[in-house]
FIKOLZA-1660 file (N, C-alpha, C; in steps of 0.1 Angstrom, whole numbers, plus 5000, padded with zeros to 4 digits):
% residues 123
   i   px   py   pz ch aa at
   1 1707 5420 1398  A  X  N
   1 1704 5416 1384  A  X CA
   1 1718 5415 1377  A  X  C
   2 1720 5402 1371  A  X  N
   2 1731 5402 1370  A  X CA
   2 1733 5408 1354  A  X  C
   3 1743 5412 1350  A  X  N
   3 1742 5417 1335  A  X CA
   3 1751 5408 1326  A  X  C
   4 1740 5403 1316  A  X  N
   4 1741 5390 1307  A  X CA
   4 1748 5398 1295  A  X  C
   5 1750 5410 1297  A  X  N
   5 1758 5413 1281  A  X CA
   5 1774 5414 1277  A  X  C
   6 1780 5413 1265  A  X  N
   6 1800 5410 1264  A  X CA
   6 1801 5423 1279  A  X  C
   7 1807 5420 1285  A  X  N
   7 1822 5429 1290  A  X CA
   7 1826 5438 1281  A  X  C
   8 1827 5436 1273  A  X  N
   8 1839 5443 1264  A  X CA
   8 1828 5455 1259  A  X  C
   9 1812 5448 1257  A  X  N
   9 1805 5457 1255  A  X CA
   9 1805 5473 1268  A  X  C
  10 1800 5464 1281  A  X  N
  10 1802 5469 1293  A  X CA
  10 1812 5481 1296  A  X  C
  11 1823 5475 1289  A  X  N
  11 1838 5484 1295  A  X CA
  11 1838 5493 1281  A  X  C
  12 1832 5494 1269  A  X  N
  12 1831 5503 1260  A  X CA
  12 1822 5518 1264  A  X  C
  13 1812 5513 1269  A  X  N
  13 1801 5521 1274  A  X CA
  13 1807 5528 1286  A  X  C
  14 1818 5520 1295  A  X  N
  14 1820 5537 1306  A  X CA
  14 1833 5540 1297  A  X  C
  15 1842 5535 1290  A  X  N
  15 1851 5545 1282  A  X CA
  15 1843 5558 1276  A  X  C
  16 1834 5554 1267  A  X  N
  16 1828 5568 1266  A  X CA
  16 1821 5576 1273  A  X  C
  17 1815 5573 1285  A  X  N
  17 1813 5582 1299  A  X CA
  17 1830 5588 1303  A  X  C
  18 1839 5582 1299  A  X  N
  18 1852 5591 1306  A  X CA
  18 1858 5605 1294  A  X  C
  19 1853 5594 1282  A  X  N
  19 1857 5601 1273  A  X CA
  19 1851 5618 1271  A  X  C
  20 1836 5613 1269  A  X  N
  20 1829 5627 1270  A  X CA
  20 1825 5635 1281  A  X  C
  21 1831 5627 1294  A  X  N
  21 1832 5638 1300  A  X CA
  21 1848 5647 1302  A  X  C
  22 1856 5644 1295  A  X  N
  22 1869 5649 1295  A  X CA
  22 1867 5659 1286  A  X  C
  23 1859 5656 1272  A  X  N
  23 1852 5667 1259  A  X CA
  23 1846 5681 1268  A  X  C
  24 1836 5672 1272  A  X  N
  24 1830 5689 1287  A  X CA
  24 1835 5692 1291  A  X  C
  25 1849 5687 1298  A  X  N
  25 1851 5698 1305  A  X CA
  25 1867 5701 1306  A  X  C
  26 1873 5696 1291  A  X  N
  26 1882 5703 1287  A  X CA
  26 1883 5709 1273  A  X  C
  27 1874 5703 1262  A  X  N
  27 1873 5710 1252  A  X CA
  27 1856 5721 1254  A  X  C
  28 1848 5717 1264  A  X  N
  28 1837 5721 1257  A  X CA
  28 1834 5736 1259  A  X  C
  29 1842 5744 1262  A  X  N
  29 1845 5758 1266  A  X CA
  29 1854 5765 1257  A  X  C
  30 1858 5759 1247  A  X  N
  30 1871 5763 1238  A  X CA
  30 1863 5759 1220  A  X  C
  31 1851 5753 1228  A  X  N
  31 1842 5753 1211  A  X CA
  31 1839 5760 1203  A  X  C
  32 1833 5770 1210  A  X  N
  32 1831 5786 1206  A  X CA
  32 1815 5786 1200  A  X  C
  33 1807 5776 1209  A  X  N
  33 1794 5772 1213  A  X CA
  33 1790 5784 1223  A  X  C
  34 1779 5793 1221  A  X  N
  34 1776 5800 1230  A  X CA
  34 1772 5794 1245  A  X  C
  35 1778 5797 1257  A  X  N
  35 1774 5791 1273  A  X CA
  35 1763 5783 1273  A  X  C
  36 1758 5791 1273  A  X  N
  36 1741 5783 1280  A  X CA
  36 1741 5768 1271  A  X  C
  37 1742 5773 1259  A  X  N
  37 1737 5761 1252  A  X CA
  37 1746 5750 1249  A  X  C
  38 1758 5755 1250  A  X  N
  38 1774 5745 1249  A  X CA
  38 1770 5733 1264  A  X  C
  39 1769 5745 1274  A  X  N
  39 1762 5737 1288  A  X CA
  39 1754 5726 1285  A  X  C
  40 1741 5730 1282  A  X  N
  40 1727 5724 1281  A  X CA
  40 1732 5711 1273  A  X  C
  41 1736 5711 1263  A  X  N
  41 1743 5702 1252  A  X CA
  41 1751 5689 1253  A  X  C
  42 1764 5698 1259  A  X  N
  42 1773 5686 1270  A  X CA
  42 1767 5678 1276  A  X  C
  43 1761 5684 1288  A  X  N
  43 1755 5683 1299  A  X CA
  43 1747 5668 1296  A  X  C
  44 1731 5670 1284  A  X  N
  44 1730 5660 1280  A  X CA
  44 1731 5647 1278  A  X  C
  45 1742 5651 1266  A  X  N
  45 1747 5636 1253  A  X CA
  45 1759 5637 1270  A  X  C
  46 1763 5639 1282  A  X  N
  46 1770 5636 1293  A  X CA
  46 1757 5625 1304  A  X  C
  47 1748 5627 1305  A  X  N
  47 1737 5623 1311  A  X CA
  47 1730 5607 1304  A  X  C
  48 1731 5612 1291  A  X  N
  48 1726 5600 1279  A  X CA
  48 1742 5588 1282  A  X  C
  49 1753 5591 1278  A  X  N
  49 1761 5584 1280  A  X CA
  49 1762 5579 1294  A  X  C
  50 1761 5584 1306  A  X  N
  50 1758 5572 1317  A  X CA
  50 1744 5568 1319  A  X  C
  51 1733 5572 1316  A  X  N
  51 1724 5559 1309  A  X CA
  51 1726 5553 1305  A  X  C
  52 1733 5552 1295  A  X  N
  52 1739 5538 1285  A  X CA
  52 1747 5527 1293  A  X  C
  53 1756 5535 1302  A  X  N
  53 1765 5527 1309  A  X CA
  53 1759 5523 1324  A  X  C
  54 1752 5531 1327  A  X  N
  54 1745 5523 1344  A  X CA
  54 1741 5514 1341  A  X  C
  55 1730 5513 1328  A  X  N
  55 1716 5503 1330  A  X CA
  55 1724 5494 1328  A  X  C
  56 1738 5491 1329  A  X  N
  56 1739 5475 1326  A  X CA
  56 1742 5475 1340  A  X  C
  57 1738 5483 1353  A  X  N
  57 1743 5475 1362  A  X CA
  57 1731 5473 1371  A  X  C
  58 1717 5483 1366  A  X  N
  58 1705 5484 1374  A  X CA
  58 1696 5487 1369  A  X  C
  59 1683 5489 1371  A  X  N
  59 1673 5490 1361  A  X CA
  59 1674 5500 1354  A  X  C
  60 1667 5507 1339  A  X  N
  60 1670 5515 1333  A  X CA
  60 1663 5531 1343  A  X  C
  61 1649 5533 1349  A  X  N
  61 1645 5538 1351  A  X CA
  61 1655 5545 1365  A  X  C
  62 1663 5537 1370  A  X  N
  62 1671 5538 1380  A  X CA
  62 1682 5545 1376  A  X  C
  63 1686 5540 1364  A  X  N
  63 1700 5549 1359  A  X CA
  63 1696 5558 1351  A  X  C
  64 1686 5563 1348  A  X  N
  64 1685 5577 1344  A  X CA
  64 1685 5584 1357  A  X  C
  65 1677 5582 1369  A  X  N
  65 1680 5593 1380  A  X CA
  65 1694 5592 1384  A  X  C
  66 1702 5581 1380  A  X  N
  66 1714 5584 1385  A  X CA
  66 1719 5593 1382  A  X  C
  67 1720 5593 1365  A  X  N
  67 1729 5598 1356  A  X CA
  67 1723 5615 1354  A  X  C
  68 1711 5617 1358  A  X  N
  68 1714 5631 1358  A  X CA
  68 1717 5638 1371  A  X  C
  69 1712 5628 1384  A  X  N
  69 1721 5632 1396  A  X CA
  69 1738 5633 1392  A  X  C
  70 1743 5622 1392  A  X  N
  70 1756 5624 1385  A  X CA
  70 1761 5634 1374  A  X  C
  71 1756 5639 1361  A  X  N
  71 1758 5643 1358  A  X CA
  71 1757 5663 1362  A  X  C
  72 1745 5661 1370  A  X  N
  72 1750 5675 1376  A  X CA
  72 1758 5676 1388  A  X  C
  73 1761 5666 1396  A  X  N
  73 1776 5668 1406  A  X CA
  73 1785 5670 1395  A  X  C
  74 1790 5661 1387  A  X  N
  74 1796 5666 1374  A  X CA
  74 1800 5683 1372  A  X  C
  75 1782 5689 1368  A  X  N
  75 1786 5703 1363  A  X CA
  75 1786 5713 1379  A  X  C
  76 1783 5710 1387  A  X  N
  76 1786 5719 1401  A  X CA
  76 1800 5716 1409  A  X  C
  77 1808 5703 1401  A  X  N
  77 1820 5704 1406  A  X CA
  77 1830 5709 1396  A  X  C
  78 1826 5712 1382  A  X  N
  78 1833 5721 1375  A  X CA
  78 1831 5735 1373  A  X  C
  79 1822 5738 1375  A  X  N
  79 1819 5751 1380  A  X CA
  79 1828 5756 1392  A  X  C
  80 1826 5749 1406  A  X  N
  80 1837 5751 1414  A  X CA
  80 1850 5751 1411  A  X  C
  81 1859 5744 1403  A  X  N
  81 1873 5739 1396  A  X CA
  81 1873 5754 1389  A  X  C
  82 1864 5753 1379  A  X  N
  82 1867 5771 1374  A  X CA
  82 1864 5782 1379  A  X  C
  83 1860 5781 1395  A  X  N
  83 1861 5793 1399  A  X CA
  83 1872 5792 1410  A  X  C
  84 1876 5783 1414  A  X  N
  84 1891 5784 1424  A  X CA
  84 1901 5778 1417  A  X  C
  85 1903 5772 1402  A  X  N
  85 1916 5772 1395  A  X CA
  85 1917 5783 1388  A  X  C
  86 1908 5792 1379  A  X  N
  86 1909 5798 1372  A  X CA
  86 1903 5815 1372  A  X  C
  87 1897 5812 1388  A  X  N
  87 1893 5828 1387  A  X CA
  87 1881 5832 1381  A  X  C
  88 1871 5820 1373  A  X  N
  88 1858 5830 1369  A  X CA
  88 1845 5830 1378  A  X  C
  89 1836 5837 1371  A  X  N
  89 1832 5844 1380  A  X CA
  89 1817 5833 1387  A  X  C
  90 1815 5829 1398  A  X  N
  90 1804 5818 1400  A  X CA
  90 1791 5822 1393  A  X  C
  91 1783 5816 1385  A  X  N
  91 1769 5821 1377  A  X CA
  91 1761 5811 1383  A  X  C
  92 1750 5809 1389  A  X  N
  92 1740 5804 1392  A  X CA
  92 1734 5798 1377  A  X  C
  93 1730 5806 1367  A  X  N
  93 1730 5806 1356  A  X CA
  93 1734 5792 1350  A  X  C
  94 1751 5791 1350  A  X  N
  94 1760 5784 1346  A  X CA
  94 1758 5770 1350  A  X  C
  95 1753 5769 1362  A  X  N
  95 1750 5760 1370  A  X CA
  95 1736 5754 1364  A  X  C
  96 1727 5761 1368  A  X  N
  96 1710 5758 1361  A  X CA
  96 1714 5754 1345  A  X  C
  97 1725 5759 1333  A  X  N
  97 1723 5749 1323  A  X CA
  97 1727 5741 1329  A  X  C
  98 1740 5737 1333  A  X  N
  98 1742 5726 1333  A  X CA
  98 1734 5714 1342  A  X  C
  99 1725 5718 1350  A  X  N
  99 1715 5704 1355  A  X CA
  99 1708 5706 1345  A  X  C
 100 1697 5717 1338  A  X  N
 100 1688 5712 1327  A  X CA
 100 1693 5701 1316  A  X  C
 101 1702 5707 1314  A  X  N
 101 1714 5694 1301  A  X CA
 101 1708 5677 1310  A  X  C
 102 1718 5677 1321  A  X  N
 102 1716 5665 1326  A  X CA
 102 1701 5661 1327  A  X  C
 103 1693 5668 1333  A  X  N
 103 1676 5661 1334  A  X CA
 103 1677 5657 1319  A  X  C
 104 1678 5672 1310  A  X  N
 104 1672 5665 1295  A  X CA
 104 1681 5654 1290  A  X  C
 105 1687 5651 1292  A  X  N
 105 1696 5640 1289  A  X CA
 105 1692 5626 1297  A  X  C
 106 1687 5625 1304  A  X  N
 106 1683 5616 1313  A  X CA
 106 1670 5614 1308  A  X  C
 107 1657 5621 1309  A  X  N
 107 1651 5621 1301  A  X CA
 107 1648 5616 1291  A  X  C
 108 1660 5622 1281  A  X  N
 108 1656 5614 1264  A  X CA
 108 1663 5602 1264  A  X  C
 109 1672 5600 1275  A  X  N
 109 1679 5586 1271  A  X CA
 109 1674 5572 1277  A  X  C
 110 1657 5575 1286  A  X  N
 110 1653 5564 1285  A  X CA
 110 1648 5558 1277  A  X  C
 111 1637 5565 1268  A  X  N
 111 1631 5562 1256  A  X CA
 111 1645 5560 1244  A  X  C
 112 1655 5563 1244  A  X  N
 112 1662 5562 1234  A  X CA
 112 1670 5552 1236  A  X  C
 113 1676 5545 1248  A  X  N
 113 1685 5534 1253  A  X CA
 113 1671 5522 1253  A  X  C
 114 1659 5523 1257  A  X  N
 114 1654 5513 1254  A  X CA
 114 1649 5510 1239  A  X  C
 115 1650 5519 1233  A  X  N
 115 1648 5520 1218  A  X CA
 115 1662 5509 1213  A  X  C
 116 1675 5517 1216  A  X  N
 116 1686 5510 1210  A  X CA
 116 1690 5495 1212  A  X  C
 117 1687 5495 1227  A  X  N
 117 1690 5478 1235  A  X CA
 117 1677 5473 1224  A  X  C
 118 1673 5468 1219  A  X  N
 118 1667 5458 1209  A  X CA
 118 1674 5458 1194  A  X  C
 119 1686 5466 1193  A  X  N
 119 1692 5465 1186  A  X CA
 119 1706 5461 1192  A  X  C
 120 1709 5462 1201  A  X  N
 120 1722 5459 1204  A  X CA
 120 1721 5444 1211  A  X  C
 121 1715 5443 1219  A  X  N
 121 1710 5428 1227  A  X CA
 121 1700 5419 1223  A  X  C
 122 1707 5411 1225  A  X  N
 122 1698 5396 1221  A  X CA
 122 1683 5398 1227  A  X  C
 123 1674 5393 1221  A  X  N
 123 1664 5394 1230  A  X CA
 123 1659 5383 1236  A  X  C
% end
């Protein structure tokens, strides 16, 4: 399926997949957002933004399961990074927000990216 929308649109939409995932997982611990929910939160509006950016390459219902698969390799390979760069301590916990975030983010971002694409794209 080829994708009929600008480029520039295209290449906007993974800037901010780089963007906010750089916010997770370098500011989003220094927020002074309680864990769980700082997790759950990121994790998310992390999940919603590669929704936004897959479906232009595959169907939408496709890039939600990407994007919360992705987005929890995401939070199970930062989890790992903070527990062999920096010593803390591995939480199971820590891990379960962060895929809940991503499903719920995946989740709300079908009904909400097909809501938006009638405002952004020609129809």
């Amino acid at each position: 399926m080829p994708n009929k929308r600008p480029k520039a649109l295209t290449v906007m939409r993974w800037v901010l997949v780089f963007a906010w995932t750089g916010v997770v997982l370098i500011a989003g611990p220094n927020l002074g957002i309680p864990s769980p929910l700082g997790s759950v939160l990121g994790f998310a509006v992390l999940s919603i933004v590669l929704v936004n950016a897959l479906w232009q390459h595959m169907p939408l219902a496709s890039a939600c399961i990407m994007a919360a698969i992705l987005a929890g390799l995401v939070g199970v390979a930062y989890e790992a990074l903070a527990f062999l760069a920096f010593g803390y301590a591995l939480s199971p916990g820590d891990w379960l927000a962060n895929a809940v975030g991503a499903v719920a983010g995946a989740a709300t971002g079908y009904p909400l990216i097909k809501k938006a694409d009638g405002f952004v794209s020609p129809a």
